[in-house]
Backbone as numpy.savetxt, mean C-alpha at the origin, in Angstrom:
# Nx Ny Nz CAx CAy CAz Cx Cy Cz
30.29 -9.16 40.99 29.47 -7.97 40.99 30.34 -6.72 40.99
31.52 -6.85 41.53 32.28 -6.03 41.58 32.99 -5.33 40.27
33.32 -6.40 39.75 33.74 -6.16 38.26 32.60 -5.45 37.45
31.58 -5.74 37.42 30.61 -5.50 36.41 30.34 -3.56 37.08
30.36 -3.57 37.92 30.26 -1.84 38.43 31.88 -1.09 37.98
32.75 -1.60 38.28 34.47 -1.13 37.58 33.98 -0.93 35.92
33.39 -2.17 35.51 33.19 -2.25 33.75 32.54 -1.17 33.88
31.38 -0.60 34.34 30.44 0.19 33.35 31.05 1.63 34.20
31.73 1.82 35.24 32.22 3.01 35.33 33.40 3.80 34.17
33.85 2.56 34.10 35.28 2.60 33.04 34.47 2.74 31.65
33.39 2.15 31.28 32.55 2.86 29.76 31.83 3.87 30.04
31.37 4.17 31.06 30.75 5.55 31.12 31.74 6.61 31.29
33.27 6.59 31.75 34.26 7.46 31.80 35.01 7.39 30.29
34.94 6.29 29.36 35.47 6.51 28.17 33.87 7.85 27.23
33.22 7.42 27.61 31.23 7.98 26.88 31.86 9.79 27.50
32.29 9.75 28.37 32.22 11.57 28.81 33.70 11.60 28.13
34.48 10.69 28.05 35.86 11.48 26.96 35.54 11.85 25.91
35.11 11.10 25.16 34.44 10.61 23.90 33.97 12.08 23.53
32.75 12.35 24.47 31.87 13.90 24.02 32.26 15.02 24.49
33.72 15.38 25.28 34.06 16.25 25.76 35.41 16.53 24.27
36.04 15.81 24.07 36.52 15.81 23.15 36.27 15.85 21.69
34.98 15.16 21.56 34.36 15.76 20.05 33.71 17.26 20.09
33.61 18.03 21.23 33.24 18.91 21.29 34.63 20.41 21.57
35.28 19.83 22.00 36.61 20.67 21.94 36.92 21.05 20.45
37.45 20.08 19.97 37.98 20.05 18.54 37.62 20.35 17.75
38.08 21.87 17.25 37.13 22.30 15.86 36.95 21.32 14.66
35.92 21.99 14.25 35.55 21.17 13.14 36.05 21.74 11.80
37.07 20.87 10.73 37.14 21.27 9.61 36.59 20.83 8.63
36.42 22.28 7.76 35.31 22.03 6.56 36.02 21.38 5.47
35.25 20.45 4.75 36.03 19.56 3.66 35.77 20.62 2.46
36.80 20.33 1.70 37.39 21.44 0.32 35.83 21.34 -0.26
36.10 22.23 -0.66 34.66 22.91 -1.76 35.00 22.22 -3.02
34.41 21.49 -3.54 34.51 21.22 -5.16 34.05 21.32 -5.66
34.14 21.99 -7.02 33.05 22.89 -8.24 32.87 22.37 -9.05
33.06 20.86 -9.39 32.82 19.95 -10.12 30.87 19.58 -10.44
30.47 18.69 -11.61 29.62 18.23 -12.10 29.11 17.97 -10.96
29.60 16.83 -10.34 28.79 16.04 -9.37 28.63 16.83 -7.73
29.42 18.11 -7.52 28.98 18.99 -6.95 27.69 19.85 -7.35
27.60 20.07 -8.21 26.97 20.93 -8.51 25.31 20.71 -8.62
25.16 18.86 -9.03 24.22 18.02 -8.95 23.75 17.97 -7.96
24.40 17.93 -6.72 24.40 17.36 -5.46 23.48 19.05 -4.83
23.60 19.97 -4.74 23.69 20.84 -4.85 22.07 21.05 -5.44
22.00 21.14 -6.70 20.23 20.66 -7.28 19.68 20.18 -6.97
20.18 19.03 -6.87 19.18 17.77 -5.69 18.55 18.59 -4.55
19.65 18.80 -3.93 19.24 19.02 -2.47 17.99 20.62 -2.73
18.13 20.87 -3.72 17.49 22.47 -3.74 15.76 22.03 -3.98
15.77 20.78 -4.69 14.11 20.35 -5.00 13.59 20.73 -4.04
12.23 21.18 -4.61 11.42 20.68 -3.22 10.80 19.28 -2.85
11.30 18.64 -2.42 10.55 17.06 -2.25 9.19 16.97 -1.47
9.30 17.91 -0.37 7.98 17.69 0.41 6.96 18.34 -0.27
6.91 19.67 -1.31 5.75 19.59 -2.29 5.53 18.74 -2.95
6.36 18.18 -3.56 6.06 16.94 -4.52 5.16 15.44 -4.08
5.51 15.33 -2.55 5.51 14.17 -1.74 3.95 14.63 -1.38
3.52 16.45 -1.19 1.99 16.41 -0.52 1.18 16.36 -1.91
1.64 17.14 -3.40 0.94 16.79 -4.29 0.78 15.25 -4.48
1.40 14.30 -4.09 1.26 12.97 -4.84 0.35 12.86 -3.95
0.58 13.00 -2.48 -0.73 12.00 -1.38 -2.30 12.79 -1.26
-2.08 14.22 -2.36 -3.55 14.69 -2.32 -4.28 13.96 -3.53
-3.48 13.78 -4.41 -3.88 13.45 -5.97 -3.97 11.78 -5.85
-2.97 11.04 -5.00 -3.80 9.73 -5.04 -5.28 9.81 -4.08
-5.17 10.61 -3.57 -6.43 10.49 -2.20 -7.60 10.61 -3.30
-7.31 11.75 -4.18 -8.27 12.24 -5.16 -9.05 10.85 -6.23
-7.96 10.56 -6.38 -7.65 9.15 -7.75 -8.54 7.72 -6.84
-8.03 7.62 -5.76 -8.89 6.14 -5.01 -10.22 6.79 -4.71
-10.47 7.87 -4.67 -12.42 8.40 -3.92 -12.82 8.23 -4.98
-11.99 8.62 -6.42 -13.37 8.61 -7.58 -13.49 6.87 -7.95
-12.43 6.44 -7.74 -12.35 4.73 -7.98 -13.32 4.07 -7.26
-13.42 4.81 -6.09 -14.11 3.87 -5.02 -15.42 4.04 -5.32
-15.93 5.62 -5.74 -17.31 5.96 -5.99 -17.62 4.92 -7.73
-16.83 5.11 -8.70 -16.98 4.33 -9.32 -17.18 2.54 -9.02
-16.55 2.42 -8.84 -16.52 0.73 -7.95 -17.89 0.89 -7.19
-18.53 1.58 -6.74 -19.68 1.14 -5.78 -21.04 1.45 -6.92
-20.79 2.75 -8.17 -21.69 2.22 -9.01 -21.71 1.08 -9.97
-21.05 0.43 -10.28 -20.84 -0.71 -10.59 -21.46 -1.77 -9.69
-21.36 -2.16 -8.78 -21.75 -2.74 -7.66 -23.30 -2.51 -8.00
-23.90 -1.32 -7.83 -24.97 -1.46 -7.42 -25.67 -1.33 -8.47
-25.05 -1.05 -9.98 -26.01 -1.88 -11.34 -25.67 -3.27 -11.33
-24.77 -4.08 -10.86 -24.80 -5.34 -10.91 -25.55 -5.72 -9.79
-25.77 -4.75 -8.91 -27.16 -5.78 -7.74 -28.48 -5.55 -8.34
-28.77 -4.23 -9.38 -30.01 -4.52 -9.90 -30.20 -5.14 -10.89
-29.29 -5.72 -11.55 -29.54 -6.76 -12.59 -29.45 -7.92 -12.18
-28.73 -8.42 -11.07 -28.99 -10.05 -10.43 -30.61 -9.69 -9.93
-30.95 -8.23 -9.29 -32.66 -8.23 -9.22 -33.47 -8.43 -10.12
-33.29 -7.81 -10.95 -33.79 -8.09 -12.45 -33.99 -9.66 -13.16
-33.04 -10.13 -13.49 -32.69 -11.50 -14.17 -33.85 -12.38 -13.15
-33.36 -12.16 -11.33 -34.29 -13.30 -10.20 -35.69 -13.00 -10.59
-36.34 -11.92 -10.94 -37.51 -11.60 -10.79 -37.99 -12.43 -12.37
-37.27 -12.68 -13.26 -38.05 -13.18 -14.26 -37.34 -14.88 -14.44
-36.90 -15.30 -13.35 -36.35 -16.70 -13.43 -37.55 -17.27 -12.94
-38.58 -17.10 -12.11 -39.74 -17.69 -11.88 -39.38 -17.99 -10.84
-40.65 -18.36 -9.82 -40.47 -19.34 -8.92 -40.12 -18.39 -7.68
-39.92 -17.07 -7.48 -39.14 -16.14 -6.77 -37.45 -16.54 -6.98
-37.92 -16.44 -7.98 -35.89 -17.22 -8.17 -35.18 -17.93 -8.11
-36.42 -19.43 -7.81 -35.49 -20.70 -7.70 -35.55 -20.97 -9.48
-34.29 -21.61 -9.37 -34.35 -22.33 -11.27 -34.60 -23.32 -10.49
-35.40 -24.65 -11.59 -35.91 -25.82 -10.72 -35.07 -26.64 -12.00
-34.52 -27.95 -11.28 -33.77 -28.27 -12.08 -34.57 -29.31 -13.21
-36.03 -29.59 -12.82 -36.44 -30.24 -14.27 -36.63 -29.33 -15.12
-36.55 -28.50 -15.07 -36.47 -27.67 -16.45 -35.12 -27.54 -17.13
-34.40 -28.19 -16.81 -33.12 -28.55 -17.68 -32.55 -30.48 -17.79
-33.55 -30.70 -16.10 -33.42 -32.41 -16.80 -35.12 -33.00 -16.45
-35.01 -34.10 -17.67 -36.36 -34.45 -17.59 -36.40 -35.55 -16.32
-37.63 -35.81 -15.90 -37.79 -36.81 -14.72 -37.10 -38.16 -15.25
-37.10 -38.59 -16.35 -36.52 -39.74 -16.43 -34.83 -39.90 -16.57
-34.10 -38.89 -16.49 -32.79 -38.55 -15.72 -32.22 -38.04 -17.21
-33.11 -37.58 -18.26 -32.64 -37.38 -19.57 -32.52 -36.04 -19.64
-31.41 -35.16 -20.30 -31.64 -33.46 -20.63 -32.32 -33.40 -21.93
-32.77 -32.29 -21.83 -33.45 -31.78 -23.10 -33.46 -32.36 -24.77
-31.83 -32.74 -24.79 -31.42 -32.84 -26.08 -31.54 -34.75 -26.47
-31.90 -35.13 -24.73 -32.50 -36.67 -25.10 -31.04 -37.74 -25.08
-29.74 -37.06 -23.85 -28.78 -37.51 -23.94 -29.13 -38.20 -22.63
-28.69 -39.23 -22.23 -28.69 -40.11 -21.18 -27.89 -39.44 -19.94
-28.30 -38.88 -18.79 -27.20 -38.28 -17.78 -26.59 -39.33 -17.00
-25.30 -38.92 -16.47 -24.38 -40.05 -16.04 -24.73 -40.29 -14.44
């Protein structure tokens, strides 16, 4: 137990060298270079990204509401035509299956069913 309190005094006394000394020591500036890929670097950084980043998340917001409003009229001409089609299948909408096989286990066309 003893050791393990020596260990972390001895890393917490290297942690206050560490930041007393990165803070002493001026800081030097690296050479300026007027080169291409300076100059790029330089443009880049000048964009504006966060306009770009709020136009995209207003314009998809825009793009999925009309999708979604579309998608739900769709939906709901395909629920009035499954209404439609049930209302003239007879029966309140059961299909009954002798009307596609005869009682004697034959279809329409007089083929033997398996």
């Amino acid at each position: 137990m003893l050791e393990l309190i020596l260990y972390l005094v001895l890393m917490t006394s290297v942690a206050v060298v560490a930041v007393v000394f990165s803070r002493g020591i001026p800081r030097v500036e690296d050479e300026k270079e007027e080169g291409f890929y300076a100059r790029l670097d330089k443009w880049v950084a000048s964009l504006p990204f966060s306009k770009a980043d709020i136009f995209l998340k207003n314009s998809s917001h825009k793009v999925l509401r009309k999708l979604r409003v579309s998608l739900m009229k769709v939906d709901n001409f395909l629920d009035d035509f499954l209404e439609r089609t049930k209302e003239t299948n007879g029966a309140n909408g059961k299909i009954k299956i002798e009307d596609f096989v005869g009682k004697s286990g034959e279809n329409k066309e007089g083929e033997k069913k398996d």
